[in-house]
C-alpha positions in Angstrom: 19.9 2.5 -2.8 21.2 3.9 0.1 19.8 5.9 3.2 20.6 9.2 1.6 18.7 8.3 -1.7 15.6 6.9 0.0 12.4 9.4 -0.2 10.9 10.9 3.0 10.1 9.3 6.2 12.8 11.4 7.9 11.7 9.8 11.5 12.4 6.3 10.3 15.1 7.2 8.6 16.5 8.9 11.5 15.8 6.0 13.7 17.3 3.5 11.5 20.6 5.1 11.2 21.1 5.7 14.4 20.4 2.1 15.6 22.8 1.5 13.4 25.9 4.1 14.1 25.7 2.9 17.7 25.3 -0.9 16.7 22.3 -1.1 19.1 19.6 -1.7 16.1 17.0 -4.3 17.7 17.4 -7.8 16.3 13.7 -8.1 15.1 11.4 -5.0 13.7 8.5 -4.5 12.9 8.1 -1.3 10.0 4.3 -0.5 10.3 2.4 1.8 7.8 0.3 2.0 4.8 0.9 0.1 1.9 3.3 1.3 -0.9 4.9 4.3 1.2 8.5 2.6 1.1 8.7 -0.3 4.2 10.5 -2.6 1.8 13.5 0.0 0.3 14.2 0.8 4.2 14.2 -2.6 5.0 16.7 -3.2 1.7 18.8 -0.4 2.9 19.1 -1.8 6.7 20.4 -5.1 5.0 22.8 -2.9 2.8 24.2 -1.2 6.2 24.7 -4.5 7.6 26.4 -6.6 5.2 28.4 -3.4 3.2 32.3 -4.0 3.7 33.1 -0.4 1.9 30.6 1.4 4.9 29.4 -0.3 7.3 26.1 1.0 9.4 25.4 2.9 6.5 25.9 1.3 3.1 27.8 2.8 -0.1 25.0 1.1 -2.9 27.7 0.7 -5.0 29.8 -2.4 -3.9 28.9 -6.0 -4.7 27.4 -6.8 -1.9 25.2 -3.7 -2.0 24.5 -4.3 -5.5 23.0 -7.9 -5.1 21.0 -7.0 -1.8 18.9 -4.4 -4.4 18.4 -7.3 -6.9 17.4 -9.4 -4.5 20.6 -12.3 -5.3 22.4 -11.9 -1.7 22.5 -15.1 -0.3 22.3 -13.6 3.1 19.1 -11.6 2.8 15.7 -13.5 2.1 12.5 -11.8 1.4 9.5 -13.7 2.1 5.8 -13.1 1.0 2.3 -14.9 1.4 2.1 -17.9 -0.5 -1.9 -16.9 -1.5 -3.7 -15.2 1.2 -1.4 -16.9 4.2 2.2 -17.2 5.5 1.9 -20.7 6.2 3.5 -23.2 8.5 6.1 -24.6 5.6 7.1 -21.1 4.7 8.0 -20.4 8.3 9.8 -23.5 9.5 11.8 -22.4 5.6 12.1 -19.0 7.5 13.6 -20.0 10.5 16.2 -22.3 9.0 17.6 -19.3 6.7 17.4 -17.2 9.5 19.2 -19.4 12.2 21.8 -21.0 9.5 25.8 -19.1 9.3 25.8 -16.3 7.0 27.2 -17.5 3.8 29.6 -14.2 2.8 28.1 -11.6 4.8 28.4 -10.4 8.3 24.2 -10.9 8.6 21.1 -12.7 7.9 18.5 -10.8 7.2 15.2 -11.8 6.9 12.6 -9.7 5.2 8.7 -10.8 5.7 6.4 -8.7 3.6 2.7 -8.8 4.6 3.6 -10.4 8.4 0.3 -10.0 9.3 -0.8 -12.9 6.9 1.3 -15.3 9.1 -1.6 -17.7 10.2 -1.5 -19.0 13.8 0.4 -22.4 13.4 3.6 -20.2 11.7 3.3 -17.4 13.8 3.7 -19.6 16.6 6.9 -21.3 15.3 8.5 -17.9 14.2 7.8 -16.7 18.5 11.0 -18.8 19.3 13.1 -17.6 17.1 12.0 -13.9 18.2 12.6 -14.3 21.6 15.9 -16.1 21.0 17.5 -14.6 17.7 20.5 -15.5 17.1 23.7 -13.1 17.4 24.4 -12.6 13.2 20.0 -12.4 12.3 18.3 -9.5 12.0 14.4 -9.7 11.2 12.4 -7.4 9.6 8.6 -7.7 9.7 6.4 -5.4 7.2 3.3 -4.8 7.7 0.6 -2.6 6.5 -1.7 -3.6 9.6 0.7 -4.1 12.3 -2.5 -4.6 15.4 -3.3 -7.4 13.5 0.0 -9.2 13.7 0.0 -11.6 17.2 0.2 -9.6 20.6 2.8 -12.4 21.3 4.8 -11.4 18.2 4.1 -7.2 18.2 5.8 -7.3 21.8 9.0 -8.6 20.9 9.5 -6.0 18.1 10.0 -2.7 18.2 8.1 -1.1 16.0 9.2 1.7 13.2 6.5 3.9 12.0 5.9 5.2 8.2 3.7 7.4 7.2 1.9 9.3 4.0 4.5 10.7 2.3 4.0 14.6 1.1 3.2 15.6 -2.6 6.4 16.6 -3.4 8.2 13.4 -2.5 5.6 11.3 -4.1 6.0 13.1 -7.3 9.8 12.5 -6.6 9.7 8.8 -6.3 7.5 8.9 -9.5 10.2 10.7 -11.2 12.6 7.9 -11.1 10.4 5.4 -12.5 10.7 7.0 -16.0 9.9 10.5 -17.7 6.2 11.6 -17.7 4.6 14.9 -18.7 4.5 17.4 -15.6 0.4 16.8 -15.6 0.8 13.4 -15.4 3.2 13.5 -12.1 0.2 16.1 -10.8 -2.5 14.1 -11.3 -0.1 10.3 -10.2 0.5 12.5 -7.1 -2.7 13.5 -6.2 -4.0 10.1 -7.2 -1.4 8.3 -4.6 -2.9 10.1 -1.5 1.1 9.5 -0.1 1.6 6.5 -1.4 3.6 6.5 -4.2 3.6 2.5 -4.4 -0.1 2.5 -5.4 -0.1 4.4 -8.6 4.0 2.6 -9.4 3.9 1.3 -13.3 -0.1 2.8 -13.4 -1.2 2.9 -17.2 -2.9 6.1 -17.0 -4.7 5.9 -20.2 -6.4 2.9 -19.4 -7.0 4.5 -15.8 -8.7 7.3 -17.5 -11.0 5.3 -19.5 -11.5 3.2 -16.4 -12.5 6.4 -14.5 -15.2 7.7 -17.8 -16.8 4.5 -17.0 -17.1 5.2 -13.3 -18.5 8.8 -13.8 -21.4 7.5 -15.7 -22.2 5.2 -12.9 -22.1 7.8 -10.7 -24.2 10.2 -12.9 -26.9 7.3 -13.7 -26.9 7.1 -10.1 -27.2 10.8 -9.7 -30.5 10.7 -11.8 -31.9 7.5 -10.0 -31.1 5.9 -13.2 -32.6 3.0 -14.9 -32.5 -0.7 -13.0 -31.9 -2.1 -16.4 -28.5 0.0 -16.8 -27.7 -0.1 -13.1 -28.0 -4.2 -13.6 -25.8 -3.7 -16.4 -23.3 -1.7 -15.2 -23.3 -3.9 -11.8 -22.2 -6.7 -14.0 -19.6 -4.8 -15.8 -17.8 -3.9 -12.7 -18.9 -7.3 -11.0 -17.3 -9.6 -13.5 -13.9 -8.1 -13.1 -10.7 -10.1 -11.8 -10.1 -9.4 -8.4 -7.4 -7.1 -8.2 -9.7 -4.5 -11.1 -12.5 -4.9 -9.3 -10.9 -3.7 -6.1 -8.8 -1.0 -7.8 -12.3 -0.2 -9.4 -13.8 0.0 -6.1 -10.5 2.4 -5.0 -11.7 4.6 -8.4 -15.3 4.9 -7.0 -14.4 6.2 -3.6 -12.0 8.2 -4.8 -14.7 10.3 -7.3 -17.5 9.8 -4.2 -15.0 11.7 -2.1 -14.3 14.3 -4.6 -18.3 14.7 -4.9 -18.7 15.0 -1.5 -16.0 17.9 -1.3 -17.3 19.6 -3.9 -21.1 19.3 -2.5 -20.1 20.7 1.1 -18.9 23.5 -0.7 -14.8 22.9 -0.9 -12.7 23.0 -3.6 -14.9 26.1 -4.7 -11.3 28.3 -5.6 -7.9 27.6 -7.1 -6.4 26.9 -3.9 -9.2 24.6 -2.1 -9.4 22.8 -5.1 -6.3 21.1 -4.0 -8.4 19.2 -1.8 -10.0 17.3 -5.0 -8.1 13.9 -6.3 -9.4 14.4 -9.4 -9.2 18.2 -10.2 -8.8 17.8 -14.0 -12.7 17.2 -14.3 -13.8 19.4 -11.7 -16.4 20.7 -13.8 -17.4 17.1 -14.8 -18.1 15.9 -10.9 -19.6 19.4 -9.9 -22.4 18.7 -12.1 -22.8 15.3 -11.4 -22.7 16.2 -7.5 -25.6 18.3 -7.7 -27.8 15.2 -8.2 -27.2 14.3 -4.6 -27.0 14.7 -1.2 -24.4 14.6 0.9 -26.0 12.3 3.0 -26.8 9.7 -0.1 -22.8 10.4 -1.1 -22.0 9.2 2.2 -24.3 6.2 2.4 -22.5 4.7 -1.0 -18.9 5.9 -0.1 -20.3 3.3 2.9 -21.6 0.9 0.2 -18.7 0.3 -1.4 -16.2 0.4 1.6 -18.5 -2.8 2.5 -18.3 -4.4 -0.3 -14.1 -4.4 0.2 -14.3 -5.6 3.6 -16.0 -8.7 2.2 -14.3 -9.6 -0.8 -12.1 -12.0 1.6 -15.3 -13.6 2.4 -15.6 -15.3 -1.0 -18.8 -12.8 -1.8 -20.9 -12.6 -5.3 -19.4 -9.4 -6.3 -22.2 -8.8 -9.6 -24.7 -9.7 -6.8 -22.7 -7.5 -4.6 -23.0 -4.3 -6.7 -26.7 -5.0 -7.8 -27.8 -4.9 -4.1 -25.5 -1.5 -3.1 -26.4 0.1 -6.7 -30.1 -0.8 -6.0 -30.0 0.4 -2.7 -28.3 3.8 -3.6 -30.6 4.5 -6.7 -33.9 4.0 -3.8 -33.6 6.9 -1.8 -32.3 10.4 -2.2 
């Protein structure tokens, strides 16, 4: 995949190639933005303009060496990703000697680190020397979707490249090449990406939907300050689930809590404000489960919720979790 095939972020893009033309592109990076808006194809496609013998600084996608880069077998380019919740001292020093070694058929080493800012102290410390003193045929990339929390020490020595939210348009374009889907379906994937077309990628939207029925009736057993016998039940439903559900469960409740709290301070009320709404296929649905609250109590468990995230790296009881915000959202009005 070259340059020209890549999906939005003109700026990068721009920025990329031209560090390139002029063989001036800095010898570490840092590509900072929100997760799934496309940091690790540019990254692929920098390597690809490095190490392609048919054109160089830009990459033709078709050659052998541009071939393997994409599918990942290029000896010369490494990706590297948290081993669990860290980048640890072992995968560094591993790092560092791919990095520092004699390309093995290319003209560079490129060294890809996905999540940098999992690097934990001891291996972003041995990485530092390396950054200040790269050598001549290395070029780093570090991707990150919270770049401030990456080292001062580390953020200093690379310049960083900024992505953004991608548009609607280009989301529903990057969904098209993952396979055909019903026009409705690309809507509702692209509104449901909020510009990031890597966090709805390979979604199995009928499972998603029924996901998303079980959600609403939280929400509307909420609405009319519901039962604590259902509540308790449905806290450990949604408690009980593996990790990743449970936060993309989480992710499904905000989502409708957002569209609820459009929809009761009065937007969305037309065709066209409507495109404010995530979930505009049951408009009807959420307008009559926002009328059982304020905005103020939509607010509080949008706040709930978001709190409940934050501390899922802190080893938390997440049915105890939800039976404390669902209780505490069902008490007040």
């Amino acid at each position: 995949m070259t340059f020209d095939d890549l999906i939005g972020q003109p700026a990068a893009k721009e920025a990329l190639r031209r560090g390139l033309r002029a063989g001036r592109l800095p010898s570490s990076l840092l590509f900072g933005g929100p997760e799934g808006v496309g940091k690790r194809p540019f990254a692929l496609a920098v390597a690809q303009a490095l190490n392609c013998p048919v054109a160089p600084a830009e990459g033709c996608g078709e050659c052998r060496s541009c071939w393997r880069i994409e599918r990942g077998e290029h000896p010369d380019v490494r990706l590297v990703a948290p081993d669990g919740a860290q980048i640890k001292i072992g995968q560094a020093r591993e790092a560092i000697q791919f990095v520092v070694s004699a390309p093995f058929e290319g003209r560079r080493r490129v060294l890809i680190v996905e999540r940098a800012d999992a690097f934990n102290a001891a291996a972003a410390n041995a990485l530092l020397k390396t950054l200040e003193e790269p050598p001549a045929h290395a070029q780093i990339i570090l991707v990150s979707a919270r770049p401030d929390a990456l080292p001062a020490t580390i953020r200093s020595r690379c310049p960083m490249v900024r992505f953004g939210l991608l548009t609607p348009a280009e989301v529903e374009r990057c969904l098209e090449r993952q396979g055909k889907r019903p026009p409705d379906d690309l809507r509702f994937l692209a509104r449901l990406a909020q510009g990031r077309p890597g966090a709805v990628a390979g979604l199995d939207l009928e499972a998603y939907r029924q996901q998303r029925r079980i959600a609403l009736e939280l929400l509307d057993l909420l609405g009319q300050g519901g039962a604590v016998a259902r509540l308790l039940k449905a806290a450990g439903y949604f408690g009980k689930l593996e990790r990743p559900e449970f936060e993309a469960a989480l992710s499904l409740l905000a989502g409708l809590l957002r569209d609820l709290a459009c929809l009761k301070a009065g937007a969305a009320a037309d065709d066209q404000s409507a495109n404010l709404l995530i979930h505009a296929d049951i408009r009807a649905k959420l307008q009559a489960i926002a009328d059982r609250f304020t905005l103020e109590r939509l607010h509080r468990a949008l706040s709930r919720f978001e709190a409940i995230r934050r501390a899922l790296n802190r080893n938390i009881n997440r049915v105890l979790a939800m039976e404390a915000a669902l209780l505490d959202l069902t008490s007040g009005s």
